[in-house]
C-alpha positions as CSV (number, residue, x, y, z in Angstrom):
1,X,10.7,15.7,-19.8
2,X,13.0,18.3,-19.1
3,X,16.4,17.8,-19.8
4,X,17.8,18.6,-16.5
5,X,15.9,16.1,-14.8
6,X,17.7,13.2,-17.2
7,X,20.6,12.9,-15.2
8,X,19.4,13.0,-11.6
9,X,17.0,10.0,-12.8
10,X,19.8,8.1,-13.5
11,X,21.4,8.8,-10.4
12,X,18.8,8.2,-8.2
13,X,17.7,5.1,-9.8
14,X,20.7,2.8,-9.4
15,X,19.9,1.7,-6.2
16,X,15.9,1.6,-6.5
17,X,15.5,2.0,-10.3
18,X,12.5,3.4,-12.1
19,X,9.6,1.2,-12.7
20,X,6.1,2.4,-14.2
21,X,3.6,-0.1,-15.9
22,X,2.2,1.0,-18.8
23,X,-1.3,1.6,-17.9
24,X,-0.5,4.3,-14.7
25,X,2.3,5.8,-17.5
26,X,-0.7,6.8,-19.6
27,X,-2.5,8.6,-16.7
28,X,0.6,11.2,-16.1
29,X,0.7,14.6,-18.4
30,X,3.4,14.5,-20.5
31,X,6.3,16.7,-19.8
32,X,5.0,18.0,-16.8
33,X,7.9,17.7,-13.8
34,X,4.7,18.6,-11.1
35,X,2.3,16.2,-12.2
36,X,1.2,14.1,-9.2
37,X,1.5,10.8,-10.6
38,X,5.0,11.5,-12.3
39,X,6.3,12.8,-8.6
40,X,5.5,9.4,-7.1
41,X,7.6,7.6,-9.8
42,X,10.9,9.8,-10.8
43,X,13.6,9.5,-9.3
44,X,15.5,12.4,-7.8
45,X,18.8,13.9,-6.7
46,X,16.9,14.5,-3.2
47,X,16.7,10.6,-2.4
48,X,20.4,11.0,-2.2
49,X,21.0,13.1,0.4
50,X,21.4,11.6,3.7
51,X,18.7,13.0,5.7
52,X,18.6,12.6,10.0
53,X,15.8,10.5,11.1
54,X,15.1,8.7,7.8
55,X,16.6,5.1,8.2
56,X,16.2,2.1,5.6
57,X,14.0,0.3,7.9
58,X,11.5,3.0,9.6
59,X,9.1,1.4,10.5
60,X,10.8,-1.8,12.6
61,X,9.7,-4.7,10.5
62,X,13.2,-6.4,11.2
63,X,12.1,-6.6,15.2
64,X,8.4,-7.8,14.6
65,X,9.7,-10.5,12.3
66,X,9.1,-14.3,14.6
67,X,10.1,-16.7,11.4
68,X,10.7,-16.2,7.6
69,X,8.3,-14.3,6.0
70,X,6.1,-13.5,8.9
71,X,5.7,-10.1,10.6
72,X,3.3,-9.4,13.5
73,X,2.9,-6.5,15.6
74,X,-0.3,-6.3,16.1
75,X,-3.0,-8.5,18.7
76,X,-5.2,-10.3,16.4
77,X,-2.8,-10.2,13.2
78,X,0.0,-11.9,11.0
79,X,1.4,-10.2,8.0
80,X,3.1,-12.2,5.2
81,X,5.6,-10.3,3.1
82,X,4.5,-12.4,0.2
83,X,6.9,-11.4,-2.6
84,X,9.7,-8.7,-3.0
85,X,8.1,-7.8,-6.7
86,X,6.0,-4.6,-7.2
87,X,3.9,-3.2,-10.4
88,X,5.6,-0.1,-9.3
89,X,8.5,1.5,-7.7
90,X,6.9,4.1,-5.3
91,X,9.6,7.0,-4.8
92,X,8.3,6.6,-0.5
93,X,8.0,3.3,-0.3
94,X,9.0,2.2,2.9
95,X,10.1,-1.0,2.2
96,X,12.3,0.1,-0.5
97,X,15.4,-1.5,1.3
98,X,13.9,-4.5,2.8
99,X,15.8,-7.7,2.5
100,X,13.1,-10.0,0.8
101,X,15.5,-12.9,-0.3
102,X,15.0,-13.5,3.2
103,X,11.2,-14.3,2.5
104,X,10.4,-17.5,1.7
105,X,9.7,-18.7,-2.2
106,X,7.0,-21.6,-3.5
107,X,4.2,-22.3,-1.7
108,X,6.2,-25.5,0.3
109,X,8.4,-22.6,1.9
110,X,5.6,-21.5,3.6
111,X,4.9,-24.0,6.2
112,X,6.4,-22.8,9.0
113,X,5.1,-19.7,8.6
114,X,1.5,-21.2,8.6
115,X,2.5,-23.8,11.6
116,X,3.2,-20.7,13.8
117,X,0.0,-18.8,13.0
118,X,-1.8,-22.4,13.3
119,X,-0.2,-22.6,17.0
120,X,-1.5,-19.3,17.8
121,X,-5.4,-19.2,18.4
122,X,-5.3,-15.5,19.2
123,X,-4.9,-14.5,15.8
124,X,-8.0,-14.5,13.5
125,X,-7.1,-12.4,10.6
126,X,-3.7,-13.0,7.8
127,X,-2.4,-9.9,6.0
128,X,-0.8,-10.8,2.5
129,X,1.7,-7.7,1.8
130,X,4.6,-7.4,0.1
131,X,6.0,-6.3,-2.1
132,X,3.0,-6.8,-3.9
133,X,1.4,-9.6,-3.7
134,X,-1.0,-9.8,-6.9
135,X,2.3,-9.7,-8.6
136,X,2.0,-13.5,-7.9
137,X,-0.1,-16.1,-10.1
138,X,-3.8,-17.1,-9.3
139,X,-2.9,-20.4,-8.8
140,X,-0.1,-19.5,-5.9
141,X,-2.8,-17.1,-4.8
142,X,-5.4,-19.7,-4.1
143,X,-3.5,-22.2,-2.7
144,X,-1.8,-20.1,-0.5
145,X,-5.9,-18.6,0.9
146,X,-6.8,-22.3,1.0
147,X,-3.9,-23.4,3.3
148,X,-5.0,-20.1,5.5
149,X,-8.7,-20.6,5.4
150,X,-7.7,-24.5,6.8
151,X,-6.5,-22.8,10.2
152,X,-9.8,-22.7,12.0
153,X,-9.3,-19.6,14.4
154,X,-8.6,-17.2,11.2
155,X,-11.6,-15.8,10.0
156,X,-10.4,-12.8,7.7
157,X,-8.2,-12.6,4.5
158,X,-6.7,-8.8,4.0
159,X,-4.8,-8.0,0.6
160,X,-2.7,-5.3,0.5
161,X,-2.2,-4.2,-3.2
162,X,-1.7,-1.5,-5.4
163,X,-2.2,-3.9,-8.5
164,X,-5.8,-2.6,-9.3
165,X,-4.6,1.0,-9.4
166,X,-1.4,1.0,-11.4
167,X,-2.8,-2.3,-13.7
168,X,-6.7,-2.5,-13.6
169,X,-6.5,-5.4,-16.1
170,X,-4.8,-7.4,-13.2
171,X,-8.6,-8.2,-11.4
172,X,-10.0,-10.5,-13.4
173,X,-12.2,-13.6,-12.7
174,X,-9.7,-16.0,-12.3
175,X,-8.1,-13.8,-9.2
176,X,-11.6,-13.0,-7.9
177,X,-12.2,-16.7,-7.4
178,X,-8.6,-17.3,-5.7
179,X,-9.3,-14.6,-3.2
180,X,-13.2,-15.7,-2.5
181,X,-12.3,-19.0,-2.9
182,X,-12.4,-19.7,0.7
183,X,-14.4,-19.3,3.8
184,X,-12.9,-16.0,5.0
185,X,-13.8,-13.1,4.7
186,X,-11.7,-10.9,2.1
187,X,-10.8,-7.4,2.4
188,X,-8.7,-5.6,-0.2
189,X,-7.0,-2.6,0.9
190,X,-5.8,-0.8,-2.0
191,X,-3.2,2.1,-2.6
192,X,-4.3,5.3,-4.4
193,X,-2.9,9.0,-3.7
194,X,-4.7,11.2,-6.1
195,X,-7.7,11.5,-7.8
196,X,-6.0,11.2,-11.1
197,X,-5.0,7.7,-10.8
198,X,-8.8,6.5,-10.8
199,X,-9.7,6.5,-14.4
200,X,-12.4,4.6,-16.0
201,X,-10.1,1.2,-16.3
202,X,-9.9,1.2,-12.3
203,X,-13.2,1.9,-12.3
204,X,-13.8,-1.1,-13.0
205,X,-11.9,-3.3,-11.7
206,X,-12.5,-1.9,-8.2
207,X,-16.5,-2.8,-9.3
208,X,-15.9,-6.4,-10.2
209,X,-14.0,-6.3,-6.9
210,X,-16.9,-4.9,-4.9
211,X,-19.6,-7.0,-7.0
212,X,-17.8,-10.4,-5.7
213,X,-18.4,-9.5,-1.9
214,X,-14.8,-8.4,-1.5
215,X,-14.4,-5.3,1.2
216,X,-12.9,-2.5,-0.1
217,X,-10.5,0.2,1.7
218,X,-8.0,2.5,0.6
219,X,-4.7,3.7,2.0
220,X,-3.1,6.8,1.2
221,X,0.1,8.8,1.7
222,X,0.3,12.3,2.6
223,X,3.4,13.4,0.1
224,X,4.3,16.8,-0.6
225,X,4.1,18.1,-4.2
226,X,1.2,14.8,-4.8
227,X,-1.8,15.2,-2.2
228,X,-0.9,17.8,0.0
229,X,-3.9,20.1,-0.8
230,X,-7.5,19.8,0.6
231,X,-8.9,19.5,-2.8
232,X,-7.3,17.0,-3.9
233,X,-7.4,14.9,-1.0
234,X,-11.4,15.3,-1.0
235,X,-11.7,14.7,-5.3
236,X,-9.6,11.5,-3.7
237,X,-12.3,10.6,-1.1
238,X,-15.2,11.4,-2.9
239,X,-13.7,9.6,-5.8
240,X,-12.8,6.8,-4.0
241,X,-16.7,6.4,-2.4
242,X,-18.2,6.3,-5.5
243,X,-16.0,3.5,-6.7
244,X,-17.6,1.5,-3.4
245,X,-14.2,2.2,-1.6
246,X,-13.7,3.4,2.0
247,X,-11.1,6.0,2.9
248,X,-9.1,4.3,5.8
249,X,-6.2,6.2,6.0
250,X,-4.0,8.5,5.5
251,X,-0.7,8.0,6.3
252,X,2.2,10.6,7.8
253,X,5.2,9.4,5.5
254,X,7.3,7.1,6.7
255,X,10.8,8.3,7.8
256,X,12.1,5.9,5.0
257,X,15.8,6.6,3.5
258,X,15.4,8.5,0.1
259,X,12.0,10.0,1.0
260,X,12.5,12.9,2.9
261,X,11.7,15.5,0.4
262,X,8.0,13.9,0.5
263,X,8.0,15.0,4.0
264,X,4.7,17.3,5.1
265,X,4.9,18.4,8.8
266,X,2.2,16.9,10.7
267,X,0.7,19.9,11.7
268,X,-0.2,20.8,8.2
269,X,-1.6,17.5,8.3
270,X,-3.9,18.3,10.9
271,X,-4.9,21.1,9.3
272,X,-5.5,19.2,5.9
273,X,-7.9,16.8,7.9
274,X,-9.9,19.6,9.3
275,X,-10.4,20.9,6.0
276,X,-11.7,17.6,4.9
277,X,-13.8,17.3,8.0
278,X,-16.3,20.8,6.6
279,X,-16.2,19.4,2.8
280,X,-16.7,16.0,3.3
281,X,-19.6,13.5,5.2
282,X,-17.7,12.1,8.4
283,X,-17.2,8.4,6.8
284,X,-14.9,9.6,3.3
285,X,-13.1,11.3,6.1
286,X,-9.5,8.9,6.3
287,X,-7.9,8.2,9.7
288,X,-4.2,10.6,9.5
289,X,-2.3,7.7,11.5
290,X,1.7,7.3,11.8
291,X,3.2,4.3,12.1
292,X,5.7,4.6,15.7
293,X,7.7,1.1,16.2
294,X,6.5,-0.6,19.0
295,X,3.2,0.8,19.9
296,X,0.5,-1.4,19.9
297,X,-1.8,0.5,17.0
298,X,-1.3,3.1,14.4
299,X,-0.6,6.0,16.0
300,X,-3.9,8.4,15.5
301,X,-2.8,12.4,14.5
302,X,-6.1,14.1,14.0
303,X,-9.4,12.6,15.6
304,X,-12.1,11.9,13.1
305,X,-16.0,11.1,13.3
């Protein structure tokens, strides 16, 4: 890399420090400061500036938490912020200053969270986030669906991971049969951003995903500098079909503290989802959504087929 950018790095990484797994790493182009892949992961002198608007908590989860560990904000659903570990340090992510030694640890410190979502019949589907939480063990994993799939009004399991993206090798039989190894239905919502992150490895491990039965979607970012072109966004989608993955959505970023230089105004947005809408068939199309606090859905910011 360049040597200016050496320094910066550093700075900007001792409070959320670099982390890229091996397998992504081999996907960026060496010594290129624009490549897409490298932009998501360096750290820069812009996460240091103190931007207005862009808070350490933008999108509310302290107010929607009701007991360790458990977030809800929406009818119908429970999130579970399973772990605080990642496969990778996301420049945007937005929890990148969320307090998860608040979550709760071994399986044991789960039960209240399960008690409440057992006393609540009007949920019927349980949202395993994170952190990440394939970045836990199989066996954790499977005890943890089987303790969910025992509440009878929850009918769906959704995974929200970026584990098959930045390590393919991480989907293998054993985790297949922890997340099927109930009866809910499981849906996997996975985390890629540009068409260069699906190489042949993810390849297939999305396939063994989509040959057990598992329901595959994928949520994106609009980031400047990364997917803020229609081509790419549409290799993305196209990509992404082929692999037996729905685009779901694409999100505006997240007013999250160190991100703002990833900031595309929303009306280029729009204008990037009408693009799509003449290049692609209406389905690869993504959702463009924002995240308000509060409201009682993702905000919708272009309408799609």
């Amino acid at each position: 890399m360049p040597a200016d950018l050496i320094a910066p790095a550093r700075r900007a990484a001792a409070d959320f420090p670099l982390f890229v797994p091996e397998p992504y790493l081999s996907r960026i182009r060496r010594g290129d400061p624009a490549d897409p892949l490298l932009r998501q992961v360096l750290p820069l002198d812009a996460e240091l500036d103190d931007v207005a608007g862009y808070s350490t908590d933008p999108v509310d989860d302290a107010a929607a938490k009701t007991t360790a560990g458990l977030l809800q904000k929406y009818a119908g659903r429970a999130l579970l912020i399973t772990t605080g570990a990642c496969a990778i340090h996301c420049r945007y992510c937005f929890r990148r200053h969320y307090p998860y030694s608040e979550s709760p640890g071994g399986i044991e410190a789960w039960t209240p969270a399960l008690a409440e979502i057992a006393a609540d019949a009007s949920l019927d589907e349980v949202i395993l986030s994170g952190g990440d939480p394939l970045t836990l063990s199989d066996g954790f994993l499977a005890e943890l669906a089987a303790r969910i799939g025992a509440i009878p009004h929850i009918r769906r399991l959704r995974v929200h991971t970026r584990l098959p993206i930045v390590i393919p090798q991480r989907v293998t039989a054993e985790l297949i049969a922890a997340l099927r190894g109930t009866r809910l239905a499981t849906i996997v919502v996975v985390h890629a951003n540009h068409p260069q992150e699906l190489d042949a490895t993810v390849a297939t491990a999305l396939a063994q995903l989509a040959d057990a039965g598992i329901v595959l979607l994928n949520q994106a970012v609009l980031l400047r500098g990364v997917n803020d072109n229609a081509a790419a966004l549409a290799e993305l989608s196209r990509t992404l079909v082929n692999h037996r993955v729905m685009p779901y959505y694409l999100h505006q970023l997240d007013p999250v503290a160190g991100a703002a230089h990833f900031h595309v105004p929303v009306e280029r947005g729009r204008e990037l989802v009408q693009e799509l809408l003449s290049m692609l068939p209406g389905y690869a199309v993504p959702r463009y959504v924002r995240e308000i606090p509060g409201a009682l859905s993702k905000t919708t910011l272009a309408e799609c087929p």
